[in-house]
C-alpha positions in Angstrom: 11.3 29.0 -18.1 14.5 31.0 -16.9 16.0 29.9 -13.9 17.8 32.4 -11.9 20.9 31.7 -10.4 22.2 33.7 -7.7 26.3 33.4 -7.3 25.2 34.4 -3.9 23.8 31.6 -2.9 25.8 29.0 -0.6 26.9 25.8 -2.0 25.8 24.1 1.8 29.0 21.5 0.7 27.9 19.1 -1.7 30.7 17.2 -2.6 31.0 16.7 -6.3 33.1 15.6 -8.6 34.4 17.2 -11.9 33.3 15.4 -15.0 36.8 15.0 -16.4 37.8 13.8 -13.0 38.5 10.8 -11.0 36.5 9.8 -8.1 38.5 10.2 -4.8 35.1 8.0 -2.6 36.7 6.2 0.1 36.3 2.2 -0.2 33.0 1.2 0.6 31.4 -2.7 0.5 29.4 -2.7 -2.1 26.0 -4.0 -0.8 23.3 -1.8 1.8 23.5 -2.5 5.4 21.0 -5.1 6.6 20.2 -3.9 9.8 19.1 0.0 10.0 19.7 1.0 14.0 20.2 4.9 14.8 23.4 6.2 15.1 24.5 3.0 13.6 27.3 2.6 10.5 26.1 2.7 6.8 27.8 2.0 3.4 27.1 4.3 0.2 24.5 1.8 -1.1 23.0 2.6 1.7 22.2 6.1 0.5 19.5 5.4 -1.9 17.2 3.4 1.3 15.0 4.2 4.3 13.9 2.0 7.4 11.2 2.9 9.8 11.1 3.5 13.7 8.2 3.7 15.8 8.2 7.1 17.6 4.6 6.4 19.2 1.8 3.8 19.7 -1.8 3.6 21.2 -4.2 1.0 21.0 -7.9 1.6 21.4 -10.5 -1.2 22.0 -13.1 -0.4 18.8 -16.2 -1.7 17.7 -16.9 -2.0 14.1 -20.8 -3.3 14.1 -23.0 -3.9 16.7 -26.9 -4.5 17.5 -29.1 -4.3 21.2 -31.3 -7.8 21.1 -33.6 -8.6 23.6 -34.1 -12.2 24.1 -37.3 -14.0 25.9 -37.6 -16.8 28.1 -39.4 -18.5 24.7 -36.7 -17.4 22.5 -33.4 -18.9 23.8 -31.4 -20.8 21.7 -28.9 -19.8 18.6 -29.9 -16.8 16.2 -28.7 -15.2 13.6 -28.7 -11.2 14.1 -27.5 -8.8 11.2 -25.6 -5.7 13.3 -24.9 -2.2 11.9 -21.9 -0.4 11.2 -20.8 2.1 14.1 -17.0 2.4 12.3 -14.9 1.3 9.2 -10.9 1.0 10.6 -9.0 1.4 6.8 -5.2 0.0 7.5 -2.4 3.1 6.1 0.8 4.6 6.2 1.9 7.7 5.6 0.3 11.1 3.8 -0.3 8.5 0.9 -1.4 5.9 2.8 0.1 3.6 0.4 1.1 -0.2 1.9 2.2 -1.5 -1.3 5.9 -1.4 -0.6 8.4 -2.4 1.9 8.4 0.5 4.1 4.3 0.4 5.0 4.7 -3.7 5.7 7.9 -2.5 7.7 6.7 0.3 9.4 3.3 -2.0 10.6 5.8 -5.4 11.2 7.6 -3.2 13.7 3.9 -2.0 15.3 3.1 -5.7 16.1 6.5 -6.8 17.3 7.1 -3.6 19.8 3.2 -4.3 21.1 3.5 -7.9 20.9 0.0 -7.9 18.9 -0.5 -9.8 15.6 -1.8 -6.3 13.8 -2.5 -6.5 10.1 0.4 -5.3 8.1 -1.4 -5.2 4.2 -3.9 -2.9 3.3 -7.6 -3.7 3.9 -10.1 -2.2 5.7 -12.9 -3.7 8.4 -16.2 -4.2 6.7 -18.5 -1.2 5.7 -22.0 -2.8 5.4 -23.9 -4.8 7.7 -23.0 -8.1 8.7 -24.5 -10.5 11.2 -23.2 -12.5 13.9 -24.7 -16.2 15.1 -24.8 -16.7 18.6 -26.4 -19.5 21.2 -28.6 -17.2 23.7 -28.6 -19.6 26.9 -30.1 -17.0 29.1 -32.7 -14.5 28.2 -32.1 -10.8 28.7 -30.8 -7.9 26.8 -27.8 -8.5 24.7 -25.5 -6.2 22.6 -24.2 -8.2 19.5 -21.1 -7.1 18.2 -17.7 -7.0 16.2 -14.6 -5.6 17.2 -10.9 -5.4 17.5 -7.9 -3.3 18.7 -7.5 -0.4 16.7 -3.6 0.6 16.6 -2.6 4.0 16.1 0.7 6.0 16.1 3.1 7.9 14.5 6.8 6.9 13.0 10.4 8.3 11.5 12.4 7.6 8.8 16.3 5.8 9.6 18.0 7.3 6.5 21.9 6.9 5.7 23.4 10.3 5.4 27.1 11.9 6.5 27.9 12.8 10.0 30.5 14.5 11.5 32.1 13.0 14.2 34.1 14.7 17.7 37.6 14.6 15.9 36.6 16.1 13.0 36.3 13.2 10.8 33.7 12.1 9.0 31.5 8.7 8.6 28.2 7.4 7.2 25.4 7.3 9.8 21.9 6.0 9.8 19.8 9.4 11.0 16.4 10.2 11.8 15.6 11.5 7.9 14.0 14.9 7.5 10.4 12.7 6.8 7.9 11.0 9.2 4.5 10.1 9.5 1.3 8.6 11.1 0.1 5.0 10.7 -3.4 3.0 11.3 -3.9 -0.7 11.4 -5.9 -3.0 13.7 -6.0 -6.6 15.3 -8.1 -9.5 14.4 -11.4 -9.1 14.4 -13.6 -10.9 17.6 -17.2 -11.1 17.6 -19.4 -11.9 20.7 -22.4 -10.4 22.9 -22.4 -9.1 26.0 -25.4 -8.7 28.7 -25.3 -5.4 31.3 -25.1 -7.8 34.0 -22.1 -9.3 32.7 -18.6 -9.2 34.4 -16.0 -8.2 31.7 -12.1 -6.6 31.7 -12.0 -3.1 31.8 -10.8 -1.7 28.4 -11.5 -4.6 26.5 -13.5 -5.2 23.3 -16.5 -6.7 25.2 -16.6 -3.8 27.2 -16.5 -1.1 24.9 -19.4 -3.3 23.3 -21.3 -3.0 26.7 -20.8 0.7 27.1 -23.0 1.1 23.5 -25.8 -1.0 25.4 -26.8 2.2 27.9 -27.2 -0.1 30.6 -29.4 1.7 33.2 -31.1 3.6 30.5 -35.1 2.8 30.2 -34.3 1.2 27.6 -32.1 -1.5 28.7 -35.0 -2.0 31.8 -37.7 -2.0 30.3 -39.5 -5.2 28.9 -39.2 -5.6 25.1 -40.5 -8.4 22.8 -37.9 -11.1 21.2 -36.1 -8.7 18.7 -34.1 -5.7 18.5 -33.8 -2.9 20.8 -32.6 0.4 19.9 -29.6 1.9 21.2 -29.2 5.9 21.2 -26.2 5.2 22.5 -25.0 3.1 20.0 -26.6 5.3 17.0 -25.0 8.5 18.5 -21.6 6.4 18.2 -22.3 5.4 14.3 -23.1 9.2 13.5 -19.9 10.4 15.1 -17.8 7.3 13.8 -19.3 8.6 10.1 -18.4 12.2 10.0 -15.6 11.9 11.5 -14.7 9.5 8.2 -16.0 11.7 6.2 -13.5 14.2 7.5 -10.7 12.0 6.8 -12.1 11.5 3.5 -12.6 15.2 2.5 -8.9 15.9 4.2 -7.1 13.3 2.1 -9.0 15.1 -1.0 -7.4 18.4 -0.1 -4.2 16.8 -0.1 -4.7 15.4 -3.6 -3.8 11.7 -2.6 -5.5 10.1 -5.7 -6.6 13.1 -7.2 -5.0 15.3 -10.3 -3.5 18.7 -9.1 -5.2 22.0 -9.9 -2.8 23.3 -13.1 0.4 24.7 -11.4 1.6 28.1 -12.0 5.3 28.7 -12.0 7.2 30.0 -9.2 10.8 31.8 -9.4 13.1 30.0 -8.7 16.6 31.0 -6.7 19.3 28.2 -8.3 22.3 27.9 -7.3 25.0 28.3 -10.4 26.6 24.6 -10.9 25.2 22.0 -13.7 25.0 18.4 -12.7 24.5 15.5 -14.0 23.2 12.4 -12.2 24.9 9.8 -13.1 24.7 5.7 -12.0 28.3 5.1 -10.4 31.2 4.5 -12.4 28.7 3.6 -15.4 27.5 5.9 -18.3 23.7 6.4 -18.2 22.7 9.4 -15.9 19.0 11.0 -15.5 17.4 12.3 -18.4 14.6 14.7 -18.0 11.4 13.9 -20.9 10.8 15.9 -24.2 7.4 14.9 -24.0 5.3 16.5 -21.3 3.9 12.2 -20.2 7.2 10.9 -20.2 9.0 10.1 -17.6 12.5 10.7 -16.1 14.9 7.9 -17.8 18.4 6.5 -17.8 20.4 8.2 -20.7 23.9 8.7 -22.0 25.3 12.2 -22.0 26.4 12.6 -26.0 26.1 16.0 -28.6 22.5 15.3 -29.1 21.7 15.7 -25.0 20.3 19.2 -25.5 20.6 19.5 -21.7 18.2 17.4 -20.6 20.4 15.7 -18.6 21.8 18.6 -16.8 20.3 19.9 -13.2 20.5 22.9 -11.3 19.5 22.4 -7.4 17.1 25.2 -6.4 16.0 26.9 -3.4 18.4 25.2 -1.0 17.9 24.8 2.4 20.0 22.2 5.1 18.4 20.8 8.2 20.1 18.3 10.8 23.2 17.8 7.5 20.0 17.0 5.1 20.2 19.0 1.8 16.5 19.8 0.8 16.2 20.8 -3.2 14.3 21.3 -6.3 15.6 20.0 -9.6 15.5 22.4 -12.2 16.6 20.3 -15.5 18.3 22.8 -17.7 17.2 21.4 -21.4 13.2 21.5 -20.6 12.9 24.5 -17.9 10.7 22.0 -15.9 11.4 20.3 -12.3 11.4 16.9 -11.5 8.3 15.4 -9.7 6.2 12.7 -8.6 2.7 13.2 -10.3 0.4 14.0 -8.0 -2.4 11.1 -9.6 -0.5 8.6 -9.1 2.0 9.7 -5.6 0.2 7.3 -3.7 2.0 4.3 -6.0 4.5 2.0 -5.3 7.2 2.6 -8.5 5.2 5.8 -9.9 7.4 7.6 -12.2 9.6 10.5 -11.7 9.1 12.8 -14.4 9.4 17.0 -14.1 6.2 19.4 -14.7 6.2 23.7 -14.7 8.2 24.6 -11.4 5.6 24.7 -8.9 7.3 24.8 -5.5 4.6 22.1 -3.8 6.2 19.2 -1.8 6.0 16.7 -4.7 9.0 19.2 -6.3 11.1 19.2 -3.3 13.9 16.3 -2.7 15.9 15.7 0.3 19.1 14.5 -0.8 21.5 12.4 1.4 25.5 12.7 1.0 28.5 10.4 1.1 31.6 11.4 3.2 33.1 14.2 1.6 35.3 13.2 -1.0 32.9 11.4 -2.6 29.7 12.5 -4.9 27.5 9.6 -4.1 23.9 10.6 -3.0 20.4 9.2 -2.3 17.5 11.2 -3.3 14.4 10.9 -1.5 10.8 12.8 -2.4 9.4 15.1 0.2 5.9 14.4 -0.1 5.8 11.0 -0.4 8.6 9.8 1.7 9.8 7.1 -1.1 13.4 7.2 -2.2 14.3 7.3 -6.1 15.8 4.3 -7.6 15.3 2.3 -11.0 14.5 -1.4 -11.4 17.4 -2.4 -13.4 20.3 -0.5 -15.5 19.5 -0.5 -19.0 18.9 2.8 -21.4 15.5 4.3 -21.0 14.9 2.6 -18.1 12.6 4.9 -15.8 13.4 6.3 -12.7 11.2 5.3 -10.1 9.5 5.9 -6.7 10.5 3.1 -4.2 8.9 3.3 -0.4 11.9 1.7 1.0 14.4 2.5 -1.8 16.6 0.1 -3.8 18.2 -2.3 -1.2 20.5 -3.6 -3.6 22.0 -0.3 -3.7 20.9 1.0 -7.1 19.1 3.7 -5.7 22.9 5.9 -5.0 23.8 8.0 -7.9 26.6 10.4 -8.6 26.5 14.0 -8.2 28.5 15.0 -11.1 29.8 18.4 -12.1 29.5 19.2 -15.5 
């Protein structure tokens, strides 16, 4: 595919630097920041990294299973009653929802410490089939078995290292609210109990929620019931609701394509702007390499005769938001543009590799720039949030997806004129 470059478009000042030239990057310490704080100072191995911040939180008292028992005079004492499901709380981050890397456990860590609430921070998910819950019945009357917790819910930003201008014109390395953010779900530790109508509990607790599903007042809460269950419309009307609305979430994570193959893309024009790049590891040799085979992957090469362009890049369709560069990568020896495939985006490490230039989010990059001067960048995929980086310099190594990027710093490359 032809890629059309426009000598009209605007260069939106990346800094490069010649191929046959020295690097004029100011000194920087060689290893990433260890504490991420807005408006705080970065290095250049900073640039390949993201941190999270927690722009909003709410907690809601939820219950998970739950059962109306009416107990007798004759039948006090402990039983064991199976409840039903009313929800199913699944712990994510992100469009992805991925928690395998850094930047979920992060983002959720940084939940619990703000709210002072020991939240889970892996993924797992409350129970989705009955369970039961044992419990000593001292008093007969009618009862609403149940389990429960604190379902956390919220939305967070991105602390990404990027170039800022200051008041007196200079320049210096910044940690900025990155051009990505999301939404986040987790949930406390689970309780279990049961609760009567007549019973005295906190307002906007666990217990109470629990009582609310036992329509107290209802004739069916008054009336006079043999030993057993009782059933609960209110309850039942909760477990319908509490379904569809996870079979929304379901159906809308399918349209997005999180764990799902993309529909064949068709190619889109592209608009690129006229300088060939290579992206190189600093001050070494190997550089990106786009694949010859269409399930290969993006790897660490060195430029020589036999490169047939696959290791030169065009950035397409250029826009700039807040000093962030957004892109595609149009790699010049297989017409194709660099991507995270879409079956396997929801992956800690997944592969960069490039596919027919399709325009969708898993083609676009944000890329974040040294001081001027320098060519040093971070790269960072739009859909997905993670920043690209490879596990460890060697030829053919692939380049890589990494939620919270390479915190050793090999996730800054070179921008390198050819």
């Amino acid at each position: 595919m032809a890629c059309a470059a426009s000598a009209a478009v605007v260069t939106v000042g990346l800094a490069v630097s010649p191929a046959a030239a020295a690097p004029t990057a100011p000194p920087t310490t060689p290893a990433a920041s260890a504490q991420a704080e807005p408006g705080g100072a970065c290095t250049a191995a900073d640039l390949g990294t993201r941190h999270p911040y927690i722009k909003s939180s709410e907690v809601t008292p939820t219950i998970t299973h739950f059962k109306g028992w009416y107990v007798t005079s004759g039948s006090t004492g402990t039983q064991t009653v199976n409840t039903s499901v009313q929800t199913t709380i699944s712990v994510t981050v992100g469009v992805t929802g991925n928690v395998e890397g850094g930047f979920g456990v992060e983002t959720l860590g940084k939940v619990g410490a703000s709210l002072g609430l020991n939240v889970q921070v892996n993924y797992t998910s409350t129970s989705s089939a009955s369970t039961s819950v044992t419990w000593n019945f001292t008093n007969p009357g009618y009862y609403g078995l149940y389990k429960g917790t604190k379902k956390v819910t919220g939305t967070y930003g991105s602390l990404n290292c990027n170039r800022v201008q200051q008041g007196d014109g200079s320049w210096a390395l910044k940690w900025i609210e990155g051009a990505d953010s999301g939404s986040y779900t987790t949930f406390t530790t689970l309780e279990e109990g049961a609760v009567r109508c007549e019973d005295n509990v906190p307002a906007n607790s666990i217990m109470r929620k629990a009582q609310d599903l036992l329509d107290c007042g209802s004739a069916t809460a008054t009336a006079k019931h043999a030993a057993g269950p009782v059933p609960s419309a209110k309850a039942d009307k909760a477990r319908q609701e509490a379904t569809k609305a996870s079979k929304a979430v379901t159906a809308d994570k399918s349209v997005k394509g999180v764990g799902n193959p993309a529909p064949a893309a068709r190619a889109a024009a592209l608009d690129c702007q006229p300088a060939v790049y290579r992206i190189d590891v600093p001050g070494k040799p190997l550089n990106w390499s786009a694949p010859l085979l269409a399930n290969d992957g993006v790897r660490l090469r060195e430029s020589n005769f036999f490169s047939a362009h696959l290791d030169n890049w065009r950035l397409c369709n250029v826009t700039e938001r807040n000093g962030v560069v957004e892109a595609s990568l149009w790699n010049w020896g297989n017409g194709g543009c660099a991507t995270i495939p879409s079956d396997i985006a929801n992956q800690e490490q997944a592969y960069l590799t490039t596919a027919t230039c399709a325009q969708d989010d898993l083609q676009r990059f944000y890329i974040y720039r040294d001081v001027p001067g320098s060519s040093k960048i971070g790269v960072q995929n739009k859909y997905t949030g993670s920043m690209m980086g490879h596990d460890r310099y060697a030829d053919g190594e692939l380049i890589r997806q990494y939620s919270s990027g390479r915190q050793d710093g090999t996730g800054t490359y070179t921008l390198t004129g050819v």
